[in-house]
N, C-alpha and C positions, 0 to 999 in steps of 0.2 A: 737489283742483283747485289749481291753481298761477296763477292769473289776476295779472298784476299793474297795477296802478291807480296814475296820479298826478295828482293835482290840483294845478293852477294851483302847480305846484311851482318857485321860481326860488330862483337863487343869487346872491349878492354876495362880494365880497374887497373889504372895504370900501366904498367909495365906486365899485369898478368892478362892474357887473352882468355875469354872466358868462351869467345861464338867466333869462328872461322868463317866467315864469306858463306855466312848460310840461304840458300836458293828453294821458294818453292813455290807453286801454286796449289792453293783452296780454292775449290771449287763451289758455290754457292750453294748449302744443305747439305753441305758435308759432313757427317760428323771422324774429324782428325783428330787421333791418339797420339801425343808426343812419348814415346814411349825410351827409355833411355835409365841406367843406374844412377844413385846420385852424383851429381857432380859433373854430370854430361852438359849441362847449360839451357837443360828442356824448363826448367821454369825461370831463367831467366830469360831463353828469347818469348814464353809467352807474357811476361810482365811488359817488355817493349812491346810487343804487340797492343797492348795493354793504355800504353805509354807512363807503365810505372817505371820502367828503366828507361835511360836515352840511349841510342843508336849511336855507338860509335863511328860507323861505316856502315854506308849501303841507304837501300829505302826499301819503305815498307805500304804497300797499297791496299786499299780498302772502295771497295765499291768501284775501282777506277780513281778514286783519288786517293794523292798522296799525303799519309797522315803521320808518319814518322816524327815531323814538327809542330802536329798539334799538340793542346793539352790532351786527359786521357777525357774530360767530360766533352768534350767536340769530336771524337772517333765515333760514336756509335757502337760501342760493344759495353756489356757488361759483365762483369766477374765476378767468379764466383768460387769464396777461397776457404781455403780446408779449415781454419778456426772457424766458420760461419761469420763472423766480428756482427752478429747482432747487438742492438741496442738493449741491455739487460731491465730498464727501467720502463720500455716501450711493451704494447699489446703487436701479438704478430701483426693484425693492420698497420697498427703505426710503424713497425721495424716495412712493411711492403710500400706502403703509401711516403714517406720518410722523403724519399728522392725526388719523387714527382713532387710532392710540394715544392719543393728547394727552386725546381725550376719553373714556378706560376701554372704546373698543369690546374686546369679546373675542377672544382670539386667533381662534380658527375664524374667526370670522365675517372676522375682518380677511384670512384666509387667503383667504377663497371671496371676497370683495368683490375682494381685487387679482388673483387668477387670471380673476375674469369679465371683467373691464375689460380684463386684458392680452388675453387671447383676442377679446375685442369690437374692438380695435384693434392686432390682430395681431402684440402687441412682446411675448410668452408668449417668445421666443428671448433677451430683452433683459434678462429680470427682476435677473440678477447682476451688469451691466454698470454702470458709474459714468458722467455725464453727460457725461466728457472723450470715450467711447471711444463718442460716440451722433452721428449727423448732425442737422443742423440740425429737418429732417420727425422724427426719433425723438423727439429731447427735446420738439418740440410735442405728439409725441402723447402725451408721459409725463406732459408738464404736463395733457392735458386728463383723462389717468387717472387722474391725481390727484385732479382734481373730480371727474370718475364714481363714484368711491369711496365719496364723500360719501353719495351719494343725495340732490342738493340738490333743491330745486323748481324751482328756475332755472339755467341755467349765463349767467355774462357773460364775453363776449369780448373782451379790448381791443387790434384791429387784430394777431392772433394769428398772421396771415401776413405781417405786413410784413418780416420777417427773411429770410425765404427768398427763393432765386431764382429766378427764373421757372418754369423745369420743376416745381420740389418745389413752389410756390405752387400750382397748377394741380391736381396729385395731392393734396398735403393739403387743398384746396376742396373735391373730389369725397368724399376719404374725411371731412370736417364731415357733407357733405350727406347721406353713407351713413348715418353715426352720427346723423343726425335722423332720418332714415326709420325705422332701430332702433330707440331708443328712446324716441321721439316728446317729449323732454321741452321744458319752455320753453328757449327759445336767445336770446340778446340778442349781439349781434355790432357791435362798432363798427368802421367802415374809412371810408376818403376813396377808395375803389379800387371805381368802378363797376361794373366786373365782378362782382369779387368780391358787391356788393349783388344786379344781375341774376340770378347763379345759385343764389345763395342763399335767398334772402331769401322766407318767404312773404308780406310786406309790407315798405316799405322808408319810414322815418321819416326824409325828405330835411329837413336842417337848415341855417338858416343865420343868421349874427347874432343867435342868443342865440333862437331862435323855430325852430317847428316850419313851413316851407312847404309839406307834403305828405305824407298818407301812404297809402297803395296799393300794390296787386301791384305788382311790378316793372312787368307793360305796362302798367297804369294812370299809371303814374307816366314812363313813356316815352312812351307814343300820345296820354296825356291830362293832358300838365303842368300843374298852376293857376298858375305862376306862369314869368314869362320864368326868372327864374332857376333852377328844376327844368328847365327845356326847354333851359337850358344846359349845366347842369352832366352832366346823364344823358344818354348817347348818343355813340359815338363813330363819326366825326367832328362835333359839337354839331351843333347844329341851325342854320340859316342863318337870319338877321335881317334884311330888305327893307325897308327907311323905304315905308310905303306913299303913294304923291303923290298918288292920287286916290280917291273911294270910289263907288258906287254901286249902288242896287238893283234888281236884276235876277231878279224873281220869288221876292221875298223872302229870298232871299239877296244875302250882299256878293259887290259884283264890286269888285276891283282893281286898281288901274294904279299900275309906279312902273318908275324908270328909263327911260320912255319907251318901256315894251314894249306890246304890245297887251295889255287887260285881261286878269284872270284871276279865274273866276268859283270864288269857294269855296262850300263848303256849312255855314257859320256865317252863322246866320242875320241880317239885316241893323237888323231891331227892336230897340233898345237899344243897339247898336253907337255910342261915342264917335264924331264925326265927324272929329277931328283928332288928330294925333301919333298915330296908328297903326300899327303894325308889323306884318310879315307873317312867321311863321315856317313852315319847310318841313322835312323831313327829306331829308339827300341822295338816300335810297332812292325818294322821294317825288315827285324833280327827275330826271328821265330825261332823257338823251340820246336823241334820236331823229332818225329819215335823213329824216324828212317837214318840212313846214314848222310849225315848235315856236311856242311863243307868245311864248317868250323868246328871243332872240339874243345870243349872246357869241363872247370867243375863250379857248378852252384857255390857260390862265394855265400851268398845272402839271399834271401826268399822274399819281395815282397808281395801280400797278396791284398788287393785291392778291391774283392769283390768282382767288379766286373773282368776284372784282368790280372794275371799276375807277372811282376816282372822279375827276373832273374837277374842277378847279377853275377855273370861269369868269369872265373878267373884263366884266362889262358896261360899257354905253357909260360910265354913268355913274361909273366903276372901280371900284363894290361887285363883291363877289367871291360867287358860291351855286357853290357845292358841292353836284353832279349825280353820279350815277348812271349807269355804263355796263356792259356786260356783259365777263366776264373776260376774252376776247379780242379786246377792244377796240382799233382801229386808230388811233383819235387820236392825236392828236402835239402838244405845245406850237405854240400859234400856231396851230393850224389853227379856222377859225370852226363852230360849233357850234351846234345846234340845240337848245330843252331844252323839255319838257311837265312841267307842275304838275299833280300830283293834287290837284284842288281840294278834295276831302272830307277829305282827308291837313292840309291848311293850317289855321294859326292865328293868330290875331289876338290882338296883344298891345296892349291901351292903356297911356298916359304910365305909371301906375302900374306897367304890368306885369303886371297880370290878366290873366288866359288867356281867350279866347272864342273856343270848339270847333262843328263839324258835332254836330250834334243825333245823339245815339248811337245 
């Protein structure tokens, strides 16, 4: 079992705290997305995981044992980091095989260890080939067969597609996701690229300021944010924000008014509910255009169309702007006034704090 455990783990650099008493369990084949803006602290707790950083506080387990004190070649995990750091003078063999020599594996085995991994990740045409004469997706896949090699219990990721461009990002994401379904082993992935978290990720460890704000499947963590700022950062185009002006309860559920629209009855229940500085948040998919009479009124601020979908972006009276939902061949036009319906069960209530309060699941 490959489980990896950390307790109330933080970090310092001096007198600045970089990781706050951070808590979690991995589960063994899991593949977990640290997902968080720069500067949240997601690649530096996977470097201690790593044990390229030390642990200021707390402990960090692996398989059941505690590896926080060992070196990083005694953990069993290997990494795998967004420069590739290939050996530019070495054949991709020697940059795979490289390791295992260091540490007396034997030739065979070294032989059958880098022909599985090439065949596993389809660079078996590549093996003779030096780093100069490899495209940006080859040397990532070299670098991660490097770690296959190993047979670590974990692999760590650090933002492993940020180098690539759009197309090769896109293919080398699908071929990650392939190579988890093959070999089911643990996966730790850090990005700032919510995508990349979405289609990955069998759980997504959204980070921010030094603290863990959430972790859940990806649509856990999209449909059911705890925090305004998971509800902001996940979801593209974000989630829209409504200062709510009025609250009321209407068969035990909140009904809302704000902007001077006609209420809008959510399915968050209204018991316990802060009665002030309330916010309402919605998803665009959520906020539909409609040709009947909507509960909201605006005007078409900006049109964008997407092909599949197009979104509106509306200006209300009050010149908050939501960000609505229309169908791909959609006839609006800048300036033209507009209708829009709230899925009230879709709605969330965010108090001063920022705690999330959802429809009863």
């Amino acid at each position: 079992m490959s489980d990896i455990v950390l307790k109330e783990v933080s970090k310092s650099f001096g007198v600045v705290s970089v990781l706050d008493k951070v808590s979690m369990q991995i589960k063994s084949g899991e593949f977990i997305v640290f997902l968080g803006p720069s500067g949240c602290g997601k690649s530096t707790l996977l470097r201690m995981i790593a044990g390229l950083e030390e642990v200021t506080d707390g402990e960090i387990y692996l398989g059941g044992e505690r590896v926080d004190q060992l070196p990083p070649n005694e953990r069993g995990v290997a990494m795998v980091f967004q420069n590739y750091a290939l050996y530019p003078h070495m054949t991709v063999r020697d940059n795979m095989s490289f390791g295992l020599q260091n540490i007396g594996t034997p030739k065979d085995e070294i032989v059958r260890r880098v022909e599985d991994a090439a065949r596993m990740l389809e660079i078996t045409q590549l093996l003779d080939r030096r780093p100069a004469q490899l495209s940006g997706g080859q040397r990532q896949r070299v670098a991660i067969g490097r770690a296959i090699v190993r047979d670590p219990k974990a692999f760590l990721l650090d933002e492993p597609l940020s180098n690539l461009d759009a197309g090769l990002r896109v293919r080398t994401r699908l071929e990650l996701a392939q190579l988890h379904n093959r070999i089911r082993a643990t996966m730790i992935f850090v990005t700032h690229d919510q995508t990349e978290a979405m289609t990955l990720a069998t759980r997504i460890v959204v980070m921010n300021n030094r603290r863990i704000e959430q972790i859940g499947t990806p649509m856990e963590v999209y449909s059911r944010p705890a925090t305004r700022f998971v509800a902001s950062f996940v979801g593209s185009p974000a989630m829209n924000f409504i200062p709510v002006a009025a609250l009321d309860d209407v068969g035990g559920k909140a009904s809302v008014t704000f902007a001077g629209q006609s209420p809008v009855e959510t399915g968050v229940p209204a018991a316990g509910l802060p009665t002030d500085n309330l916010t309402l948040g919605i998803r665009a998919e959520s906020a539909r255009i409609t040709q009947g009479e909507g509960a909201i009124k605006g005007v078409a601020d900006v049109v964008e169309r997407l092909g599949e979908r197009t979104l509106v972006y509306t200006r209300l009276p009050d010149s908050t702007i939501l960000v609505a939902e229309d169908a791909g061949i959609s006839q609006i036009q800048p300036g033209d006034a507009v209708n829009i319906t709230i899925d009230g069960n879709a709605a969330i209530l965010f108090d001063e704090s920022g705690k999330a309060y959802h429809a009863a699941a």
